[in-house]
N, C-alpha and C positions, 0 to 999 in steps of 0.2 A: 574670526572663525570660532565656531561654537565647538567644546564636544560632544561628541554622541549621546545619549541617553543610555543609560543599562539595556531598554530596550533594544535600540535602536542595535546597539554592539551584539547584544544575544541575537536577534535576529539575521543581522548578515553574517553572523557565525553557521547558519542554521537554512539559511535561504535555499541553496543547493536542495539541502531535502525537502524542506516546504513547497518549494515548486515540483519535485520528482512526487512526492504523494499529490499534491493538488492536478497533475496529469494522471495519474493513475488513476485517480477515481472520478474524471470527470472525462476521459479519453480523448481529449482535445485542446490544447494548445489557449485556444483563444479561453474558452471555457473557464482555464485550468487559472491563467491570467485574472480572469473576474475574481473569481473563488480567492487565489494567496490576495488578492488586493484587499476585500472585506476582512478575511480572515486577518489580515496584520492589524486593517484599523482597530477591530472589535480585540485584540490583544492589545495593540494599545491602549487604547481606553479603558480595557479592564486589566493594566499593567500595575498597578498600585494594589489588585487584590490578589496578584500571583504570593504565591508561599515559595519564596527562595531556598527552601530545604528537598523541593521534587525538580525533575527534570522541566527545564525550559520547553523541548523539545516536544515532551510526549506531552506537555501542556499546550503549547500551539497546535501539534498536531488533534488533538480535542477539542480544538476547535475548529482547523481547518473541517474537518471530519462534519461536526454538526450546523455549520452553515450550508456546505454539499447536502445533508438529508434537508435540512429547511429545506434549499433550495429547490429540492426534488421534491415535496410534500406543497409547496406553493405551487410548481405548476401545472395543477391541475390533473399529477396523472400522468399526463405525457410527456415530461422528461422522465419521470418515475421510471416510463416503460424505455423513451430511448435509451437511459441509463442501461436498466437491467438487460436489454437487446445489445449494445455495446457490450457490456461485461460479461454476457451468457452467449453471444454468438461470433461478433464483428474482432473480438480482441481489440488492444489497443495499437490502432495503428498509427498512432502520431507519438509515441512515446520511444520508438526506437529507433526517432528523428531526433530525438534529443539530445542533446551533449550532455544535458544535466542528470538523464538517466543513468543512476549507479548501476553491475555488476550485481545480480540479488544472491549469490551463491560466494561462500569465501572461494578462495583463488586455489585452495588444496582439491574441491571438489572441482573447480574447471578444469586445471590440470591434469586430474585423474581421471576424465571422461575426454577429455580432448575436446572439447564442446567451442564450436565457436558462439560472441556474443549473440549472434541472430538465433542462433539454435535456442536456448537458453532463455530468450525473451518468449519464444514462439510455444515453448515448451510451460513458459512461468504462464504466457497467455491462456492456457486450455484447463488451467485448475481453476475451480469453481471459487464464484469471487469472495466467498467468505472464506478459504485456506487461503487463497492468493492474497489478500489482504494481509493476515498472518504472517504470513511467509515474506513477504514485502517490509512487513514493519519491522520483524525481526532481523532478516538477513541482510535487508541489503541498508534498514537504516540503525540496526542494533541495539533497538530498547530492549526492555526486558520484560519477562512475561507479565511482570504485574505493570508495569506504563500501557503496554498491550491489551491489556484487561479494562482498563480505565479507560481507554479509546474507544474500543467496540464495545463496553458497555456488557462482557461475556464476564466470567469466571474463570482465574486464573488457568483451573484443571481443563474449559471448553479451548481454552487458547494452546496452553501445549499438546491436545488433541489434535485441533485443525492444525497446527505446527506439526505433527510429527506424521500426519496423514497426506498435507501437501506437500510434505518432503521425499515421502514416498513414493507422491505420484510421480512430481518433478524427476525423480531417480529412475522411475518406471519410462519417463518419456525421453531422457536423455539416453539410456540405453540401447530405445530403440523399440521397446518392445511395447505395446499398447497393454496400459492397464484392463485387468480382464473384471464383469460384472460379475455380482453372487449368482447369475441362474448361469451361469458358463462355469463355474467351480463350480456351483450344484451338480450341475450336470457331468462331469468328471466325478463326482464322490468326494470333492473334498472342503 
């Protein structure tokens, strides 16, 4: 019996969230399967050129991340659009079948809303997919803003932006209350 490779060891350390991001941004199960599969090989492969002074994590997740756009820019458009119709209409509905789906809020904030899980997905489901993204990467897998940065390919200050604006809304939906547009405060005077 052989041991493990560094890779090998880092990534079943890691697997759990590799797979909860690879559903989340592919909204389906089977999908989500293809995606961690490439994505592992193509870290293997380029496992000799990782810099072991940055995170494993948000280093795979960079790639999980840019195989998903290949994969959407090859077909033609029409994943592109089922993608963006999943993520902007349909929510994810095979992700709160998951066992491996984390909790994306720490456990002080569920508490203090009384929020059950399904609330709480339904709710993380209706924020637009560039905060939701954020707010996913942050909360519930805990990099930090600049691995964050390096993933979406944004600027540190766009990242705790959409972080503190999906947090807001999440907060606005858990309460209950529907987040209000600017011509509805206009229209009030404020």
């Amino acid at each position: 019996m052989t041991e493990p490779s560094d890779f090998e060891r880092l990534a079943l350390e890691q697997l759990d969230s590799f797979w909860s991001y690879a559903v989340r941004l592919t909204g389906r199960a089977d999908q989500a399967q293809d995606l961690l599969q490439d994505a592992l090989a193509r870290g293997f492969e380029r496992f000799g050129l990782f810099d072991r002074s940055l995170s494993f994590k948000a280093w795979m997740f960079t790639i999980i991340r840019h195989i998903h756009v290949d994969d959407l820019r090859k077909g033609n458009g029409r994943r592109l659009e089922e993608s963006l119709e999943w993520q902007l209409i349909e929510g994810p509905s095979e992700i709160s079948e998951s066992p491996l789906y984390a909790i994306p809020l720490d456990p002080e904030a569920i508490l203090a809303q009384r929020e059950s899980v399904e609330r709480l997905q339904e709710a993380i489901s209706h924020l637009p997919a560039e905060m939701r993204e954020v707010v996913e990467l942050r909360d519930v897998e805990g990099l930090s803003y600049r691995e964050i940065a390096g993933i979406v390919k944004r600027p540190v200050g766009t990242v705790m932006s959409r972080l503190y604006r999906g947090r807001n809304l999440l907060r606005s939906f858990l309460v209950g209350s529907k987040p209000e547009d600017k011509s509805t405060e206009s229209r009030r005077g404020l």
